[in-house]
C-alpha positions in Angstrom: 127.9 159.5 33.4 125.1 157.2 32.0 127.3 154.3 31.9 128.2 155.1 35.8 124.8 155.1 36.4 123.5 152.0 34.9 126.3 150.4 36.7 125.0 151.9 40.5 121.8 150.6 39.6 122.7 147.4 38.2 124.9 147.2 41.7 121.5 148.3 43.7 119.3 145.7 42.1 121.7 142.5 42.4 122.3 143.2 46.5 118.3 143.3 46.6 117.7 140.3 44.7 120.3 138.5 46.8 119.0 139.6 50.0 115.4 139.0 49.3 116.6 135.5 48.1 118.6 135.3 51.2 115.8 136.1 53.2 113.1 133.5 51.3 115.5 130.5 51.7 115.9 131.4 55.6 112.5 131.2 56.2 112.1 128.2 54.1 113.5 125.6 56.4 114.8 123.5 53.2 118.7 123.3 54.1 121.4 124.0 50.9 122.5 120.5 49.5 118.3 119.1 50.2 117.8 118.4 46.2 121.3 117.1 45.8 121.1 114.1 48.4 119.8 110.8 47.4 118.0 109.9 50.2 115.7 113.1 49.1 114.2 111.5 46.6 114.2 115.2 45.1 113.8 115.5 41.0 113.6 111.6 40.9 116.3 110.2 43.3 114.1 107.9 44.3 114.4 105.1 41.7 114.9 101.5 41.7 118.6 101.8 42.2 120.0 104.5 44.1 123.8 104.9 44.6 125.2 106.6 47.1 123.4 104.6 50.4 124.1 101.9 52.4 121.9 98.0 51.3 119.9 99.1 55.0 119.1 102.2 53.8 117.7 100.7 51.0 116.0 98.2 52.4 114.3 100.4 54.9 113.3 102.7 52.2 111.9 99.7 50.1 109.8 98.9 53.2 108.1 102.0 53.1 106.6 101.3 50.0 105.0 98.0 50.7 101.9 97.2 52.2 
């Protein structure tokens, strides 16, 4: 009966943590996938040379960093 118990609670706690989770990325406004594309520049993606966009793309962004 413990063991069935542990397990209902165990149950409990993970649909709680993945609603609450749920619920803060919602509100957050950052959409799944933000970290993951280049153009980001999320957890370095924005180094000297970046695969994965077009020569006006990175052009455009090398303009924004001059004065």
């Amino acid at each position: 009966m413990k063991s069935g118990m542990w397990s209902l609670v165990l149950i409990i706690v993970a649909a709680l943590c993945f609603t609450a989770g749920y619920q803060a990325s919602a509100k957050s406004g950052t959409e799944p996938g933000y970290f993951g594309a280049v153009e980001a520049a999320g957890y370095g993606g924005g180094g000297e040379s970046v695969a994965g966009i077009s020569e006006e793309m990175a052009e455009y962004y090398k303009s924004l960093t001059e004065e």
